[in-house]
ZADOMI-574196 format. One record per residue (C-alpha): x, y, z; residue in one letter. Coordinates in steps of 0.5 Angstrom, whole numbers, plus 2048, in hexadecimal, padded with zeros to 3 digits. Layout:
    X    Y    Z  residu
    X    Y    Z       A
...
END
This chain:
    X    Y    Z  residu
  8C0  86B  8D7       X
  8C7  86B  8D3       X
  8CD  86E  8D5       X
  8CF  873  8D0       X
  8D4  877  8D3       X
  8DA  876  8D8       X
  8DF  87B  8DB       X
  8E5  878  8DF       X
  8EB  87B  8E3       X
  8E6  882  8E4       X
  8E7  886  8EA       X
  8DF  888  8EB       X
  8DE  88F  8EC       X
  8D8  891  8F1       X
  8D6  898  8EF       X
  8D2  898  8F6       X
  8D7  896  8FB       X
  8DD  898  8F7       X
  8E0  892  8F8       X
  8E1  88B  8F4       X
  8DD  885  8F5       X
  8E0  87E  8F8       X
  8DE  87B  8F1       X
  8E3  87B  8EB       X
  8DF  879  8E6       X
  8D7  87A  8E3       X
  8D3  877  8DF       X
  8CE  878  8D9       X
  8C7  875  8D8       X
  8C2  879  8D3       X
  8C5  880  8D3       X
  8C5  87F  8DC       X
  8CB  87D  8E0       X
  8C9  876  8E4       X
  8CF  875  8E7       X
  8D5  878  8EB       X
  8DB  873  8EE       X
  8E1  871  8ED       X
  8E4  86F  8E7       X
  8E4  869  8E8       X
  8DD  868  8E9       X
  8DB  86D  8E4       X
  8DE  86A  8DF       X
  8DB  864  8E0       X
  8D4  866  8DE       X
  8D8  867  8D7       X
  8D6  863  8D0       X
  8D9  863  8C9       X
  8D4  869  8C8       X
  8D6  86D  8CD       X
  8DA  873  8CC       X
  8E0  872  8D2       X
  8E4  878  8D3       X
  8EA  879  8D9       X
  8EB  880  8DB       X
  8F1  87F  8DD       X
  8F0  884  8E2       X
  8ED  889  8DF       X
  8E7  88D  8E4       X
  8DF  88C  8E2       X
  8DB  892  8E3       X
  8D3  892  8E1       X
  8D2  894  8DA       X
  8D3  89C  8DB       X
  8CD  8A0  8D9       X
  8CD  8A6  8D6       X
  8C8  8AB  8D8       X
  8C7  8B0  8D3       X
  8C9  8AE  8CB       X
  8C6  8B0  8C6       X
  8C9  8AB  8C0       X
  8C5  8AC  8BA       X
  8C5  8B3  8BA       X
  8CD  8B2  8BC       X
  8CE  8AD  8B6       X
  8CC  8B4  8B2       X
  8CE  8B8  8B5       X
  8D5  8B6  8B6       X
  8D5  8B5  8AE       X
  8DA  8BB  8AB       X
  8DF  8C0  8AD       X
  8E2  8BE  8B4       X
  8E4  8C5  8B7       X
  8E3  8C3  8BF       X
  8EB  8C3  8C0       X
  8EA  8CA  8BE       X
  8ED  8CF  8C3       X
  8ED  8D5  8BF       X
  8EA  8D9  8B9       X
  8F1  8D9  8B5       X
  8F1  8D1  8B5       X
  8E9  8D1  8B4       X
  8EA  8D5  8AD       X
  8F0  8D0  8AC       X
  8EC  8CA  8AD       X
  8E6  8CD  8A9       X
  8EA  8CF  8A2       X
  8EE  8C8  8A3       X
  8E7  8C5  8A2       X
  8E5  8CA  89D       X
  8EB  8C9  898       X
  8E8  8C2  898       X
  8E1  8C4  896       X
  8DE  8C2  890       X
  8DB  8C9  88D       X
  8D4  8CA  890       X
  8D4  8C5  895       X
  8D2  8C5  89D       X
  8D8  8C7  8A3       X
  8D5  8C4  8A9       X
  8D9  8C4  8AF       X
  8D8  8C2  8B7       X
  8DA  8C4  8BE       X
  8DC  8CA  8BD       X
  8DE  8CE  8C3       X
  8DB  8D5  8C5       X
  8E1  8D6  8C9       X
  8E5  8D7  8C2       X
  8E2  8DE  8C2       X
  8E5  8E1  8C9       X
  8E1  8E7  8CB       X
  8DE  8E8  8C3       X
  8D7  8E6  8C1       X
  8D6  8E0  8BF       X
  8D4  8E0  8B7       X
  8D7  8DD  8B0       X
  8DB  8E4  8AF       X
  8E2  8E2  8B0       X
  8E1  8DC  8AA       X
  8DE  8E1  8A6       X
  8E4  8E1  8A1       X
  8E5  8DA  8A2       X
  8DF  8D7  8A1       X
  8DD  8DD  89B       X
  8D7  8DB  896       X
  8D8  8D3  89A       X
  8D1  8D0  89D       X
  8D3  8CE  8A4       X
  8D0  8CC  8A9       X
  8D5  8CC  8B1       X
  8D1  8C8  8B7       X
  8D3  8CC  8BE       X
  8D6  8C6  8C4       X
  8CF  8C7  8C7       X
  8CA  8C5  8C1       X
  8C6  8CB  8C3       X
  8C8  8CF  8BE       X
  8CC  8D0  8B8       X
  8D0  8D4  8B3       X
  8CD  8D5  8AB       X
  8D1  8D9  8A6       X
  8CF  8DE  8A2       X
  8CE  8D8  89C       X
  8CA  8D4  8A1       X
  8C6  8DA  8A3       X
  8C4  8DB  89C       X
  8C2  8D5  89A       X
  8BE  8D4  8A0       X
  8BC  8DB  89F       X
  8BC  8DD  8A6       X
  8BD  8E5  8A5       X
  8BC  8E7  8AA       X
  8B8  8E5  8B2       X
  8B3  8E0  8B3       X
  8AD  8DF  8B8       X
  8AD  8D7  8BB       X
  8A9  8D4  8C0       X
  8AF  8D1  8C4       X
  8AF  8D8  8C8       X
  8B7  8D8  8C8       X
  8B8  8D6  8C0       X
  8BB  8DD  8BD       X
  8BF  8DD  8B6       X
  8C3  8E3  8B9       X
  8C4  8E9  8B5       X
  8C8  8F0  8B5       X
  8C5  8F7  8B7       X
  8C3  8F8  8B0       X
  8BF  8F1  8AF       X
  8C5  8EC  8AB       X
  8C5  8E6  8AE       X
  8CC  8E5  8B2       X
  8CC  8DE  8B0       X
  8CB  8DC  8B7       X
  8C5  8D7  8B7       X
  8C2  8D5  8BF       X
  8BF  8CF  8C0       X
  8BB  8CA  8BC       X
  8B6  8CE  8B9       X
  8BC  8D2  8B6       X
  8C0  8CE  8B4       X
  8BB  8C9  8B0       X
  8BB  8D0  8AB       X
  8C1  8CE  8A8       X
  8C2  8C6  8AA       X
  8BA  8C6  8A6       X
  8BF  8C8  89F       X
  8C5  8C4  8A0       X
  8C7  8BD  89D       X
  8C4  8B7  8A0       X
  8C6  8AF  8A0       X
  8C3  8AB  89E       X
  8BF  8A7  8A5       X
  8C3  8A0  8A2       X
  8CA  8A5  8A5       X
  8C7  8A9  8AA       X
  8C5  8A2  8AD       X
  8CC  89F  8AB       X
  8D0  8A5  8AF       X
  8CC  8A4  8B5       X
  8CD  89C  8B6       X
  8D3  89E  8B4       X
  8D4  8A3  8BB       X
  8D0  89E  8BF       X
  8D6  899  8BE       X
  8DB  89E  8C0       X
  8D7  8A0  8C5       X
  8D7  898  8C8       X
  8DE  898  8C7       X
  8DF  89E  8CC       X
  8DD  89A  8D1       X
  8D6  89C  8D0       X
  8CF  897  8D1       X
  8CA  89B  8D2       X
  8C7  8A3  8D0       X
  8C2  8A6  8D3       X
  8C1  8AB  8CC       X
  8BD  8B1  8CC       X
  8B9  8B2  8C6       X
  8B5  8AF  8C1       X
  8B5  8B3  8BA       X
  8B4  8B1  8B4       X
  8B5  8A9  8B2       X
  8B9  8A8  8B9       X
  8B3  8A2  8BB       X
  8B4  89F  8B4       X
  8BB  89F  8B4       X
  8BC  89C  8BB       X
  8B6  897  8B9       X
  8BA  894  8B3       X
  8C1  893  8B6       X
  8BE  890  8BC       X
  8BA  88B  8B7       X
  8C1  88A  8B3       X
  8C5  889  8B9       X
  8C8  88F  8B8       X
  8C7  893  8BF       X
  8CD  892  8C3       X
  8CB  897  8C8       X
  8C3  897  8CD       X
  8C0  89E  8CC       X
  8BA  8A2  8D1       X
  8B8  8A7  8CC       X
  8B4  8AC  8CE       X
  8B0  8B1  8C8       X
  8B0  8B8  8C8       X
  8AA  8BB  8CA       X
  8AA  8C2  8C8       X
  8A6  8C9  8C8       X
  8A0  8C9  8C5       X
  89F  8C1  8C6       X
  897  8C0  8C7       X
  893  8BB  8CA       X
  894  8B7  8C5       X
  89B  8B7  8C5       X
  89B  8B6  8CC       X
  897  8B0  8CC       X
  89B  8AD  8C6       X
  8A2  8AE  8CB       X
  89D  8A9  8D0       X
  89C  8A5  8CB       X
  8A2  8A4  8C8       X
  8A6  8A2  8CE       X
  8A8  89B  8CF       X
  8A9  89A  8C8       X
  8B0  897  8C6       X
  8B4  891  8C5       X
  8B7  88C  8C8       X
  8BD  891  8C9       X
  8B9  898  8CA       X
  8B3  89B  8CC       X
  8AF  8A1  8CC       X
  8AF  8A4  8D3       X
  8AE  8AB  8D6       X
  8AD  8B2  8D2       X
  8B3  8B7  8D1       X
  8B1  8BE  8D1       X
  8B4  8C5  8D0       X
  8B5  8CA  8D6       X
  8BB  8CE  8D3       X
  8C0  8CE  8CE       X
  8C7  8D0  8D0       X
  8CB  8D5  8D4       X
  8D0  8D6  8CF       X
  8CB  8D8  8CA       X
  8C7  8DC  8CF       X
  8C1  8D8  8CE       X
  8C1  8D5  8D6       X
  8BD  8D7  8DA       X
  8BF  8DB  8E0       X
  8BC  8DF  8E5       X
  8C0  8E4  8E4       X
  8C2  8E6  8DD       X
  8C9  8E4  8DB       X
  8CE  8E9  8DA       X
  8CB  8EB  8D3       X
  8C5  8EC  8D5       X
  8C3  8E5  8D2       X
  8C0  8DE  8D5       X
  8BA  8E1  8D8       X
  8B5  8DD  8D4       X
  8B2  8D5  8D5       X
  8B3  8D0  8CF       X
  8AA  8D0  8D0       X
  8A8  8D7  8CE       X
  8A3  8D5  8D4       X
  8A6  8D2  8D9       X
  8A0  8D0  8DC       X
  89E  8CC  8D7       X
  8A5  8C7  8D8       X
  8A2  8C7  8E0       X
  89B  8C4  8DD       X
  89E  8C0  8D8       X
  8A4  8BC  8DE       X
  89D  8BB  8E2       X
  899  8B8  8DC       X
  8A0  8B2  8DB       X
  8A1  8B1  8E3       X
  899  8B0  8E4       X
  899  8AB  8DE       X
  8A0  8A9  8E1       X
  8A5  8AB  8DC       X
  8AD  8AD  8DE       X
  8AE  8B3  8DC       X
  8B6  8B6  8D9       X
  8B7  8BD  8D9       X
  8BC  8C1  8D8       X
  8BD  8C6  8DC       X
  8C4  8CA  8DC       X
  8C3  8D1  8DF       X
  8C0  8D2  8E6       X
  8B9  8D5  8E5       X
  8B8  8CF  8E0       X
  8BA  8CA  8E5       X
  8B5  8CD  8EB       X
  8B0  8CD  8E6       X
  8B1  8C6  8E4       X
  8B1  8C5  8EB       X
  8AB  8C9  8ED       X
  8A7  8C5  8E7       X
  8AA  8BF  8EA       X
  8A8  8C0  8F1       X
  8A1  8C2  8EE       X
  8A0  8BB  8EA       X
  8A1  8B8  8F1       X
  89D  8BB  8F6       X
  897  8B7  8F0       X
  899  8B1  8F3       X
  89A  8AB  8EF       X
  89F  8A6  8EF       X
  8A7  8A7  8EF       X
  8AB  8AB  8E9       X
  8B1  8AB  8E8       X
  8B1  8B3  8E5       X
  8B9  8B5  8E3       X
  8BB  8BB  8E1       X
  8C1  8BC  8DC       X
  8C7  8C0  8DD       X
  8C6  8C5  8E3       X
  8CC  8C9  8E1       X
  8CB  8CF  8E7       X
  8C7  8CE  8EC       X
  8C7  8D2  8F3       X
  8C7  8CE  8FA       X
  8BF  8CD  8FB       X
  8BD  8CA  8F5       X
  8C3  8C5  8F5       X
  8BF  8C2  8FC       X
  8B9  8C2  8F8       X
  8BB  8BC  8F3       X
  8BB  8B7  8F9       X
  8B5  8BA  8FC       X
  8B1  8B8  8F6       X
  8B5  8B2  8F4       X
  8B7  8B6  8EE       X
  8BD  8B2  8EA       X
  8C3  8B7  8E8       X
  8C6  8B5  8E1       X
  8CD  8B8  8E1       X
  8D2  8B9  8DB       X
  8D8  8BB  8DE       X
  8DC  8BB  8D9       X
  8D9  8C1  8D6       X
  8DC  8C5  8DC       X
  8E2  8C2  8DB       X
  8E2  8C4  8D3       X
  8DE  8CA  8D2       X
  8E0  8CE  8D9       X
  8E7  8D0  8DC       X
  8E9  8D0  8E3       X
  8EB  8D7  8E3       X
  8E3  8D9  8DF       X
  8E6  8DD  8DA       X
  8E2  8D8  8D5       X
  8DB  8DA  8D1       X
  8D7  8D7  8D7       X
  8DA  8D9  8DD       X
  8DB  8E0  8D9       X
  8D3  8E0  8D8       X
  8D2  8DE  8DF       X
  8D6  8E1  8E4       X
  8DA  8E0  8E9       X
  8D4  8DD  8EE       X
  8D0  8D9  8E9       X
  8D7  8D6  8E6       X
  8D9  8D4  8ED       X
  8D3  8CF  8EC       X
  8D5  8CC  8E6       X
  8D3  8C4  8E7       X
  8D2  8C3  8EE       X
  8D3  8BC  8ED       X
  8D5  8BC  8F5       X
  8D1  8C0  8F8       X
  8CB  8BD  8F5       X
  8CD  8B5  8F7       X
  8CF  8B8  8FD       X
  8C8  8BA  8FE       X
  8C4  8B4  8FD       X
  8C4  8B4  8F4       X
  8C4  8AE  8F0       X
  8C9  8B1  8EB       X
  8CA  8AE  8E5       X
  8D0  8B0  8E0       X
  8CF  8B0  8D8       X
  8D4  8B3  8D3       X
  8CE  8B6  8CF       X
  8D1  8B4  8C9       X
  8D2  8B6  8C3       X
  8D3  8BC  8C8       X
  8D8  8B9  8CB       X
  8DB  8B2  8CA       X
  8D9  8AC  8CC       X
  8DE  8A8  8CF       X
  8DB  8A7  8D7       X
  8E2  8A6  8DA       X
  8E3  8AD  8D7       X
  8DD  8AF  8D9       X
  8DF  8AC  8E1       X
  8E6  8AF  8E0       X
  8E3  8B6  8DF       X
  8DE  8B5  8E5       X
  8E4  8B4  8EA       X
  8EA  8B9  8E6       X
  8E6  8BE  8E4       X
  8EC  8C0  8DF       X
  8EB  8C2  8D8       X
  8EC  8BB  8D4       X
  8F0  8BE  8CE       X
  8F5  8C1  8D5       X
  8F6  8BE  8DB       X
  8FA  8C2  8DE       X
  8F6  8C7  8DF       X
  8F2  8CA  8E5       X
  8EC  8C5  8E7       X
  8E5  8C9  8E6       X
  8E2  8C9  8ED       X
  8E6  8C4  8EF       X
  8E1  8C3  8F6       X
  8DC  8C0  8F1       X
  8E0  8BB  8EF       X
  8DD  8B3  8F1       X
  8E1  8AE  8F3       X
  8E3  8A8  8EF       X
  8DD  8A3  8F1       X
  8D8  8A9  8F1       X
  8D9  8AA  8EA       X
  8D9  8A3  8E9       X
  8D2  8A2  8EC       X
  8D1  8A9  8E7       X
  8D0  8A4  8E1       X
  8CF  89E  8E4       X
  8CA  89C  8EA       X
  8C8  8A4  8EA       X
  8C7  8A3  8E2       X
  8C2  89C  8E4       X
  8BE  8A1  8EA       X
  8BD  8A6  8E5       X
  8B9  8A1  8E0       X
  8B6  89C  8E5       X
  8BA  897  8E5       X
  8BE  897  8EA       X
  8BB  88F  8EB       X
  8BE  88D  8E5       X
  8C5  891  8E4       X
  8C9  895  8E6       X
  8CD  890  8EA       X
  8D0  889  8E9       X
  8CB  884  8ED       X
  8C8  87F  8EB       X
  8C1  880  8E7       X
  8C4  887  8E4       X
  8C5  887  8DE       X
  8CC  886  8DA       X
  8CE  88C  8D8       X
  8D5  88D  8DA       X
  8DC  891  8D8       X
  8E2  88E  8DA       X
  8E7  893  8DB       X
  8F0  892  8DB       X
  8F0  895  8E1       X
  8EC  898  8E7       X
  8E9  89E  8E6       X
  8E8  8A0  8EE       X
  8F0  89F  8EF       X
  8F2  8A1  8E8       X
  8F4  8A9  8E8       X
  8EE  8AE  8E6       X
  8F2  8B0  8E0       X
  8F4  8AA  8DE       X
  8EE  8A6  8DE       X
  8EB  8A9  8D7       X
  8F2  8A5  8D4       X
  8F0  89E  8D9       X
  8EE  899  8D3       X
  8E7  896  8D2       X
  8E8  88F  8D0       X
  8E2  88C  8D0       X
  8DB  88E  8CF       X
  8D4  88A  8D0       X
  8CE  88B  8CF       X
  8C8  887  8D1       X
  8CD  882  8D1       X
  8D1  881  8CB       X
  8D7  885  8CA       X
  8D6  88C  8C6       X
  8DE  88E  8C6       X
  8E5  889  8C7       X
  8EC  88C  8C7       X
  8F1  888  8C3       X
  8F4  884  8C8       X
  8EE  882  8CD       X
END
């Protein structure tokens, strides 16, 4: 078999041991790495069609994985009005009236990553944008994608008047004490009231935007993403760029299965695992249990400090607990994203359940897991559950001294829980680490420096949030590498660099286990390879 790809003058990094290979150099046929040497030898296994490229240096890691991403819905939603880097509302109503002084008249605000904490201690609603977006059809997505904020243009159009009733038990179009929609809409079933009325792209630019993210996403470093969703034309868009050549990322998608999915449905999610490409595939099912803790649709044992996040996303649990025994019988992992501890418990319950059955190994995960008390943390290794973490949540979203939304909503005992990243390795988990993009960016060396610093990415200069929570540099490189391949079942093809695994590599300016936690998000990746072909290659290398 040819050799397509040569690295040279690499120091290769070994996410198992921590340590760097004796070899210097590696080798690439058909997509696997068949050789690790010197440089002398390895060069000699060259041709005039070989790719020859000296590292000079620089450190090879396994291709990084992203955990949890979700592109397609993340190419759209990113689309508009960026009000991330809003701290407060005067800035917020700033950024709204630039961008509506810009407005053809008629036409759409769509805005994202709006930040709950820019209310301070006031309901969350379009009130405070009222005279800014006055007559003005706007459409704002919350940082979580759970929930949104509608003008009173956009509730018109839709003709939201007043509350609705969905299947998704924690879906509500929030309404004042007089029965006027506050502009405040929770969860999907909601937001699509309005999303259903807003101007579309057309399939040609919606698939254009999300090659376009992927291609960013490569050259931050990333190889692979483990994406939690399905919808719509995701399967379709995914097929074409990687007919084209275009796919410059491996996916493991999962599809949603939600409330209300009969045994057709069911059976069609069986059915459809395994489908894919050469660079992705179906495999697992994600499923809902909660929504979020900002938005008080978690589900906590106790109620929340409003009184709220007392419900399951399944108006029935129980029905969750069959549907999980039905995917692990027919041997289907199952994704499900769990954030507060009675939806984590339950989870693991239906887990634990599915298992007593019998039946072949499966890797279940849960997704999330912001607040958890001490016996369910031991209860993931007992029952081989994957714990998929997203620490820069904890680090942007909450602050050390728990004067933001989430830690206010939670109270001092459960905010003292947040990300148990520690306790739950310490504890026997497998803990994968994500970004959850568009929740939070995606580029992994700022999802490592988070896993390890804790600080808010936009001030490191501030308090860590739960500092005893913190990985160290190598268990945060495992997090997106052979943790990432454990979670997949493909900890025999990835994951490391050896001979037979697969040639998904990034090559990375300096060290990430001796850089700096708070440097490490500005290390330059220069070089990223998938399946053996260069996807992204700094100037210079």
């Amino acid at each position: 078999m040819r050799t397509s790809l040569i690295l040279l003058s690499a120091r290769l990094l070994d996410p198992v041991t921590g340590g760097f290979l004796p070899h210097t150099a590696l080798a690439v046929a058909g997509g696997r790495i068949t050789a690790l040497g010197d440089d002398r030898e390895i060069r000699a296994l060259a041709d005039a069609s070989t790719t020859v490229i000296d590292c000079k240096g620089a450190v090879v890691t396994p291709g990084l994985v992203d955990g949890h991403i979700h592109p397609v819905s993340g190419a759209e939603l990113t689309h508009g009005l960026d009000l991330s880097g809003c701290t407060g509302l005067e800035q917020v109503r700033e950024a709204l009236a630039g961008a509506v002084r810009d407005l053809a008249p008629g036409a759409w605000l769509q805005g994202w990553g709006l930040d709950p904490n820019v209310f301070g201690e006031r309901p969350v609603d379009v009130a405070p944008f009222d005279a800014v977006l006055d007559g003005v059809p706007a459409f704002l997505l919350l940082f979580d994608a759970h929930s949104a904020l509608a003008s009173r243009r956009a509730l018109e159009l839709a003709g939201v008047t007043g509350p609705r009733t969905f299947a998704q038990a924690t879906a509500e179009v929030v309404c004042d004490a007089d029965g006027t929609p506050t502009g405040l809409l929770l969860e999907d079933a909601a937001c699509e009231l309005v999303e259903r009325v807003l101007p579309q792209p057309t399939r040609e630019e919606r698939r254009d935007r999300l090659a376009a993210a992927l291609r960013a996403m490569a050259a931050s470093g990333l190889t692979g993403g483990h994406v939690m969703d399905a919808n719509g034309d995701s399967l379709a868009f995914f097929a074409e760029l990687d007919a084209a050549g275009r796919l410059p990322v491996r996916l493991r998608v999962a599809p949603w299965c939600q409330p209300g999915t009969d045994a057709e449905g069911v059976r069609a999610l069986i059915e459809g695992q395994g489908a894919g490409g050469w660079l992705w595939r179906t495999a697992g099912v994600k499923i809902f249990m909660d929504g979020t803790v900002d938005n008080g649709t978690a589900w906590l044992e106790q109620p929340d400090c409003h009184g709220e996040s007392r419900h399951a996303f399944w108006p029935d649990p129980e029905e969750y607990t069959r549907v999980v025994g039905e995917l692990h019988r027919a041997e289907v992992p199952t994704a499900t994203h769990a954030i507060g501890d009675a939806a984590v418990r339950h989870v693991l319950d239906a887990v634990e359940k599915a298992r007593a059955g019998g039946g072949r190994e499966v890797r279940h995960r849960v997704e999330h897991i912001e607040t958890v008390p001490d016996d369910t943390v031991r209860r993931f290794a007992e029952l081989g559950v994957v714990a998929s973490m997203q620490p820069t949540h904890c680090c942007d979203f909450t602050r050390a001294d728990h004067t933001d939304n989430w830690s206010r909503r939670l109270g001092e005992e459960r905010a003292s829980r947040a990300w148990r990243c520690r306790d739950l390795h310490d504890a026997g988990a497998v803990v994968v680490l994500g970004s959850d993009w568009p929740i939070a960016p995606y580029p992994p060396l700022g999802v490592m420096a988070g896993a390890r610093h804790r600080r808010p990415t936009r001030d490191l200069g501030r308090d860590p949030h739960g500092p005893e929570q913190a990985l160290t540099a190598l268990e945060a490189l495992r997090g997106l590498t052979v943790n990432a391949a454990y979670a997949a079942g493909e900890e025999h093809e990835s994951g490391r660099i050896a001979l037979g695994h697969r040639a998904d590599l990034t090559v990375l300016a300096a060290d990430p286990l001796s850089v700096a936690a708070t440097e490490l998000a500005d290390v330059p990746v220069l070089l990223t390879v998938l399946d053996g072909e260069p996807t992204h290659r700094a100037a210079g290398l």
